[in-house]
N, C-alpha and C positions, 0 to 999 in steps of 0.2 A: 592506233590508240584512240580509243573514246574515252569521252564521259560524258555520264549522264543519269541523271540526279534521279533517285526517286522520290514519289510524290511527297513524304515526307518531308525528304530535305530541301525541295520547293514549298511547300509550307512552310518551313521555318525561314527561310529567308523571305519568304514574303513577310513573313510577320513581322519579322525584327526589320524590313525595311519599313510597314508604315511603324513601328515604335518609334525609328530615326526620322521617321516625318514629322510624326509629333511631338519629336524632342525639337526639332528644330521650327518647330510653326508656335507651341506655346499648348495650353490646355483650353484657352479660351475659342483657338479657329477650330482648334478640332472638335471641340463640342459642339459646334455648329457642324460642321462635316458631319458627325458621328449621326445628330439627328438627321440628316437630308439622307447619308447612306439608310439607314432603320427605315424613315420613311421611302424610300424607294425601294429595301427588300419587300418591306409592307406592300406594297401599292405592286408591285410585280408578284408578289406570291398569292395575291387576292383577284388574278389573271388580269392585272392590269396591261398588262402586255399583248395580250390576246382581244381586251378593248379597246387598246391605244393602235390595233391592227384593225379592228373590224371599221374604225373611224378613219382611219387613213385610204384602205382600200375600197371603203364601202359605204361609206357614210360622203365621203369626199366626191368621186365620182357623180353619187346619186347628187348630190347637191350642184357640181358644176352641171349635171345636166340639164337641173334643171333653173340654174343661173341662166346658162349660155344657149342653153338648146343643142351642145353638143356632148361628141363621147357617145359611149358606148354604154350599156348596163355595166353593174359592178358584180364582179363576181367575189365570193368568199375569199379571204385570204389564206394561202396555204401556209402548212404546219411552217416551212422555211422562211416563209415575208412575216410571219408570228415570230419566229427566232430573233429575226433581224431585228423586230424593231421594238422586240422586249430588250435585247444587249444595247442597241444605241439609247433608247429612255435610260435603261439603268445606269449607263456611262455617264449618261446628260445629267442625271438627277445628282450624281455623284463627285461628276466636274462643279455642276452649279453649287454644291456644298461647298467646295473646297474655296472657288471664287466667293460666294457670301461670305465664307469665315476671314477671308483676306481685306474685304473691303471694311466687315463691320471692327477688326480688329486693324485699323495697318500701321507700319513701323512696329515696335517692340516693346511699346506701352505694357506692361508687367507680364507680357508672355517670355522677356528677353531674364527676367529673373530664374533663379536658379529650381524656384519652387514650381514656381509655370513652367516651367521646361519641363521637370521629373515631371509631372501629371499628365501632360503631354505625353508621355510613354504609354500612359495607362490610356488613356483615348483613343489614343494612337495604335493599340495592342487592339482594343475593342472593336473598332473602326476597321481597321484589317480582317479579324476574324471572320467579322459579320458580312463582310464583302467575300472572303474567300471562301464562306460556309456559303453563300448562295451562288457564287460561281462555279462549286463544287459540283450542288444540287444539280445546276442549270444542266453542265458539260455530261454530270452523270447518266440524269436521267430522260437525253434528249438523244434520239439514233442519229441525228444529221449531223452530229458534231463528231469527229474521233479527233482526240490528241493523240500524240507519238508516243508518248508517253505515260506516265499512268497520271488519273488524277486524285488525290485526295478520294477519299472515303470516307463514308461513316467514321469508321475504326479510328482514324487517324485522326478525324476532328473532336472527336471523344475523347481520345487517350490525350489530346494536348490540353485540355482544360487544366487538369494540375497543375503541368509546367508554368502555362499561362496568368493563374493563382498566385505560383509563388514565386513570377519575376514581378507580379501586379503589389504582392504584396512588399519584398525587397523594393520595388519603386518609392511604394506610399511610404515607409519608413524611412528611405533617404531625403524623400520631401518635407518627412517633419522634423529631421534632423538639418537641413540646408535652413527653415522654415523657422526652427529654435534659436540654429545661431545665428541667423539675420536681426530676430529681436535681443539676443544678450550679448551684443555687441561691446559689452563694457559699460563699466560707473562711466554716468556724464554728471559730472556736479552740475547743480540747479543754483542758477544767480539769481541773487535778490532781487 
């Protein structure tokens, strides 16, 4: 007996796990995550990864050479040391999100409310997307990589926007329903 998912139904559980990370972190970390993920797809789709190679392998060397007087010339970095260390930037840039949004928000100072949690879904949905549309990219359109299994496509990343629309949109209405009845909590008479 196997199983084994296709890429679809690995997409959706990826999605609905970062939703459940940002129900449970609040709207406020994850908005800080959401921009450091955007800015690290940004800064890797703009071959920041093929720069952040050419200064590791090439820029580095030439420089301890001519720090120390040793070493070797630096040769170009291949398509594979370019892989390598566009996925570790983009991991880094993405962990370091997650750690900023933790420190500038900690404990559960109004992320622990019921309205910061539902928005949290929506961050949290975006956040996800954005990361697994560029992982998608990455794994797709790179020959040195094969998964076992299929990954995400175009099609797939397309065809979920709707859905993703109208759990985004079901979120925001239950946050301004949670959001209503926090402020009509009831007549408080006012003393003199």
């Amino acid at each position: 007996m196997s199983f084994l998912l296709t890429s679809q139904q690995c997409f959706v559980i990826a999605i609905v796990a970062f939703g459940l990370i940002g129900f449970i972190r609040g709207w406020r970390r994850e908005v800080i995550s959401l921009a450091f993920a955007l800015t690290g797809v940004l800064f890797l789709l703009l071959n920041g990864g093929g720069a952040l190679a050419q200064l590791v392998f090439v820029k580095g060397p030439i420089a301890m050479h001519d720090i120390f007087g040793t070493g070797t010339g630096a040769t170009p970095p291949s398509s594979a040391a370019v892989l390598i260390v566009t996925l570790i930037a983009f991991v880094g840039i993405v962990l370091l999100g997650y750690y900023i949004g933790n420190r500038a928000f900690p404990g559960n100072t109004s992320n622990g409310t019921a309205t910061g949690r539902l928005l949290g879904i929506l961050t949290g949905l975006v956040t996800g997307y954005f990361l697994i549309t560029y992982l998608a990219r990455t794994f797709a359109t790179n020959p040195l990589i094969t998964v076992g299994g299929g990954i995400p496509t175009q099609n797939v990343l397309t065809d979920s926007i709707p859905l993703l629309f109208v759990i985004a949109v079901v979120v925001a209405i239950a946050g301004l329903i949670a959001a209503r009845s926090k402020k009509g909590g009831g007549a408080t008479a006012k003393k003199p």
